[in-house]
N, C-alpha and C positions, 0 to 999 in steps of 0.2 A: 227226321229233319227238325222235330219238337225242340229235340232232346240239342240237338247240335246248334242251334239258336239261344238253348238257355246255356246252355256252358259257354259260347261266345259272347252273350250279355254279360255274365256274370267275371268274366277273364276281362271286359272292357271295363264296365264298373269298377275293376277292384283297382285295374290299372291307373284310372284318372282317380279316382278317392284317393290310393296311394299316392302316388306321384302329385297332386294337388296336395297333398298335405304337404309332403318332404318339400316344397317347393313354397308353399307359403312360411313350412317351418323356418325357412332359410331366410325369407323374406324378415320376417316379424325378431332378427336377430339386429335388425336395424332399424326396421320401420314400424310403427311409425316414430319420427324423430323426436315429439312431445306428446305430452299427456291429453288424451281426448275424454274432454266433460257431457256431461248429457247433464244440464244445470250442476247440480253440486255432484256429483256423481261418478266418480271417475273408470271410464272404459276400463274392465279388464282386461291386461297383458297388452296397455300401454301408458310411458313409451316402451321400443321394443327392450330388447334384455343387453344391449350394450350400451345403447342412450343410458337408460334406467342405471345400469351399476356403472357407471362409466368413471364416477368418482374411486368405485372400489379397485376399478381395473387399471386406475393411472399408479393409486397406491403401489397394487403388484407388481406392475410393468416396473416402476420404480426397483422395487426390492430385487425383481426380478435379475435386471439386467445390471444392479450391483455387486448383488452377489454372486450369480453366477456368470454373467456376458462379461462386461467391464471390470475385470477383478483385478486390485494390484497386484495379483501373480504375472494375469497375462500381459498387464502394460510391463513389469519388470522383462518378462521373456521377452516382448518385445521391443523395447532400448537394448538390451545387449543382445541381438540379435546380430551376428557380421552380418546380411543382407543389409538388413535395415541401416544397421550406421552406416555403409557405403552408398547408401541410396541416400541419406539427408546428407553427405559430406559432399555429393555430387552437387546435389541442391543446393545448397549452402557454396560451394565452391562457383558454381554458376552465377547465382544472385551476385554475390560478395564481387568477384571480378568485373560482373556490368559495371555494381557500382563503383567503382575505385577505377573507372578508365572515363567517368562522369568526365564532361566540364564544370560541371557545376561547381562553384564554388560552398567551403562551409558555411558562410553567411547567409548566401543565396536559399540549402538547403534551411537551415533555421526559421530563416523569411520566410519560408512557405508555410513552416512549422507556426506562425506567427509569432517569432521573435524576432522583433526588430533593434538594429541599430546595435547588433550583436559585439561589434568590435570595440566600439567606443563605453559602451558599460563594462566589458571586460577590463579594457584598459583601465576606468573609473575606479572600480573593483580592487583590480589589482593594485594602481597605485594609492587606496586607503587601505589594503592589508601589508603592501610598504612601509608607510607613514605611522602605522599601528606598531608593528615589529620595531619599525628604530626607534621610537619615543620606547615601549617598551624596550630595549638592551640596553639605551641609554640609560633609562632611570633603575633597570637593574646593575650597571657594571659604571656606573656616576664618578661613584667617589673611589673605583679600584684602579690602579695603573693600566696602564695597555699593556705590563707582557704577561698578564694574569687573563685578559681578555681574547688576546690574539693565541690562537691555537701554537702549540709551540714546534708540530711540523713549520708553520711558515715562517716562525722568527731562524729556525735550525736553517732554513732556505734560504732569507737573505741574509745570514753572514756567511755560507758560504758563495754567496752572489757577488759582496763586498769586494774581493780583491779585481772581478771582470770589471766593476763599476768602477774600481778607481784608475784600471789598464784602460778601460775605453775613455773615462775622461782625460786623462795624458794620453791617447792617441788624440783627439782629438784636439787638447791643446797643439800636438807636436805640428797634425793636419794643420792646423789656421797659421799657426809661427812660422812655417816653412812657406807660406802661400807669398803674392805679392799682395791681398791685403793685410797678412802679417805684418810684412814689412815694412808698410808703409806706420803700420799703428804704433811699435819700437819706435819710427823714426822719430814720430809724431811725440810720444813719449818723453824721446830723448829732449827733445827742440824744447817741451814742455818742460823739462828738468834744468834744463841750460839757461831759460828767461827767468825763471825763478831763482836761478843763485848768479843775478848780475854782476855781483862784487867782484872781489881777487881771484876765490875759487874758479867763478863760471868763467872770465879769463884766461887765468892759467889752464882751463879746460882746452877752449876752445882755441888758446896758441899750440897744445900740442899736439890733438887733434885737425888743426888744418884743414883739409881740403878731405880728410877723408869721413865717409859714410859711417855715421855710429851704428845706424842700423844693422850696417853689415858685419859690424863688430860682434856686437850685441848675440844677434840673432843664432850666429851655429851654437850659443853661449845657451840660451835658453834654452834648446831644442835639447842641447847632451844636459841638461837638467833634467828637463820632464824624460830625457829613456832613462836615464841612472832609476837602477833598483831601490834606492833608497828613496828617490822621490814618491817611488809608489808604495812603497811599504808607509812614507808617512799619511799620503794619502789617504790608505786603507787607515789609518790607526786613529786619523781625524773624523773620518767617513763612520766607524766602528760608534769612537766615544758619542758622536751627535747622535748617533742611532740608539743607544745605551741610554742617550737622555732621553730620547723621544718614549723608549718600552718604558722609563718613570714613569710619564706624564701620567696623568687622571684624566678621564675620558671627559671629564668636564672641560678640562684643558683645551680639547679640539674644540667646543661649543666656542670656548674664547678666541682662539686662535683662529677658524673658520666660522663663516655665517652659517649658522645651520642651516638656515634654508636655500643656500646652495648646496652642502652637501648631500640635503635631503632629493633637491631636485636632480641632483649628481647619480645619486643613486636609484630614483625611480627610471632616468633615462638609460642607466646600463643595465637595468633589470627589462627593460622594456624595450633593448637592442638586442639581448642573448634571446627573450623568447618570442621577438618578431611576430607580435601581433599580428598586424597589417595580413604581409606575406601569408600566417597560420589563417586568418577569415577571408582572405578574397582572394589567393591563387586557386587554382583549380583541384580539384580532388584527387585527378589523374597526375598532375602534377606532383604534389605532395604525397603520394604514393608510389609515384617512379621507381626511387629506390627499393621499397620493402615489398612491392606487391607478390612478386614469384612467391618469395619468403610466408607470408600473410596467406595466398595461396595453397600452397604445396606443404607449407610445414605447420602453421596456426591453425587451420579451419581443423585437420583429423582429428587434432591434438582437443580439439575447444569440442567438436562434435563428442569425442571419445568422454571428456569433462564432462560436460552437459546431460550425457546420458546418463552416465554415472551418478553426480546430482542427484538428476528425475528419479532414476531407481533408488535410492535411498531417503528420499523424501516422497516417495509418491504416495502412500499413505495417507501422511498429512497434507499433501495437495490435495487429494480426493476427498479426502473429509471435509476441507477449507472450500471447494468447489460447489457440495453439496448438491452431487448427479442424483440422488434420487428423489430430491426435492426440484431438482429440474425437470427433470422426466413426469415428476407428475405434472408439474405446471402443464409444460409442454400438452401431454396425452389432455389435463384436461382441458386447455384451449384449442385444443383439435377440432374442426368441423365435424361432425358423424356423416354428413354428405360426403365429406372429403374421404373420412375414412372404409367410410361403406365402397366409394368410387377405388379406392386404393387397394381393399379385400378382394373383389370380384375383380379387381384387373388380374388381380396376381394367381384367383383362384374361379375362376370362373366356368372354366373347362371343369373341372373338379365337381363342381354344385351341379353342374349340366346333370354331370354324371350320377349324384350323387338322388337328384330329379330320378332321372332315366331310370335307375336301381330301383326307387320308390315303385315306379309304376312297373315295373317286371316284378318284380314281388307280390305288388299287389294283385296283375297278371295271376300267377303262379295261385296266388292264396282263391282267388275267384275259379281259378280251373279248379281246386278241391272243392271249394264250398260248392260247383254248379255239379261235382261228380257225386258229393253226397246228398245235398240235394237231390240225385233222380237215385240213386239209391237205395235214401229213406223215403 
């Protein structure tokens, strides 16, 4: 019974000495958190062995997970990955559609953005980089003609425009002469011609004429004017020459001939009718999207995802350098709590350490059943 008492002492001792150790070993891998003094004197084997190198270990964690976790190999395999770009194109095609069926207006989103009063600086903008460009053409193209300055597509366009402009104005004289206010204007004309030659002539006019209407004389008389061909051919060839003096001119010429600050103002408002401010800041996003959204959808996002990626892999390199993840990771690791990180280890690992306890003390176990068997041995 001696003997079976001391081999069961000796198997429990070894067990708790074991297992107490492996157990506080684990402990003392975090705790304690800071350095314990007895006056100037500092505790040995604290703080524990992660607090203590915790600056070494952010270092490695650093290097670690750049070179081998984080590596521009595996972010490149992952951008051209087909999973992957069809999972951010989905993404992306989700978001992008929310936004583009908004009410919100572009002003509206700006405003929030804290830019205010978006439309009228735009407009401001706009019409001093107007004001800037035509002072600038003008003071470069001053003293040159206009057909050296107007592109010569649009000079080649309105002479062949010239012969419609001179048909439609003899249509249009033909329209008014044939009309009853035509009519009456001839009359008028005539009566006007007739009182100014009161003498013998206007007389002798008006004994042979009688009683009848000049007007109506007159009038089919004008009309088979303006259709004859040859009216319009002079038309066109008088139309032609004033056009031929105008491409002389010197651009100074129009400063003379027009105010400039009407043409200026002329042209800030047809530049500010073509790109409709207004409407582009305060219609709706859905709205202004109507047309192109499927489009924008369906064909721009793969297209911009597939881009993007592409991009990222060829520059991820230098992104990751420019980033400076191993300088972040250590920050990170070493503003970490060790509470926190201790709390974090044993969540993850805890069953393990149990284990790793429990091992300690069956060993120890184990080592105690020899030493109690050599013990009655020797």
């Amino acid at each position: 019974m001696k003997i079976l008492l001391t081999i069961l002492l000796m198997v429990t001792i070894g067990a708790v000495i074991n297992g107490f150790t492996n157990y506080l070993a684990i402990k003392m891998l975090f705790r304690p958190y800071k350095a314990l003094y007895i006056g100037k004197w500092r505790v040995p084997f604290t703080p524990g062995l992660i607090p203590r190198r915790r600056d070494e270990l952010a270092v490695q964690m650093g290097k670690m997970v750049v070179n081998h976790l984080l590596t521009p190999e595996s972010i490149k395999r992952k951008f051209l990955n087909d999973n992957f770009q069809k999972e951010m194109t989905a993404v992306v095609q989700r978001e992008l559609d929310n936004f583009l069926i908004s009410e919100k207006s572009p002003a509206q989103l700006l405003d929030n953005l804290g830019i205010k009063n978006v439309h009228e600086k735009t407009e401001k903008r706009l019409n001093e980089v107007v004001e800037q460009k035509f002072e600038s053409i003008l003071e470069k193209y001053r003293d040159q003609p206009l057909k050296v300055i107007i592109p010569e597509k649009i000079i080649e366009k309105v002479n062949g425009k010239i012969p419609e402009i001179s048909k439609f104005i003899l249509q249009k004289g033909v329209d008014y002469f044939s009309s009853f206010e035509g009519n009456l204007r001839i009359q008028k004309m005539a009566d006007d011609f007739l009182k100014e030659r009161s003498g013998v002539l206007g007389s002798m006019m008006q004994m042979f004429m009688g009683n009848i209407n000049i007007a109506d004389k007159i009038q089919p008389e004008i009309i088979k004017f303006l259709k004859n061909e040859g009216t319009a051919d002079i038309i066109t060839s008088l139309i032609k020459k004033e056009w031929d003096k105008i491409l002389e001119w010197e651009a100074a010429k129009i400063e003379e001939q027009f105010n400039k600050e009407e043409i200026l103002s002329f042209v800030k408002k047809s530049v500010n009718n073509v790109i409709k401010l207004e409407q582009l800041f305060h219609a709706p996003i859905s709205k202004l999207s109507e047309a192109y959204r499927s489009e924008i959808i369906d064909s721009m996002v793969p297209k911009g995802v597939e881009f993007f990626g592409e991009w990222l892999t060829i520059r991820v390199d230098v992104l990751m350098e420019r980033l400076r993840l191993q300088e972040i990771i250590r920050e990170q690791v070493e503003a970490f709590s060790v509470e926190r990180l201790e709390e974090m280890v044993l969540t993850i690992i805890n069953s393990e350490l149990k284990m790793i306890t429990l091992l300690g003390a069956l060993l120890g176990g184990i080592i105690g059943l020899f030493q109690g068997i050599l013990a009655i041995l020797l």
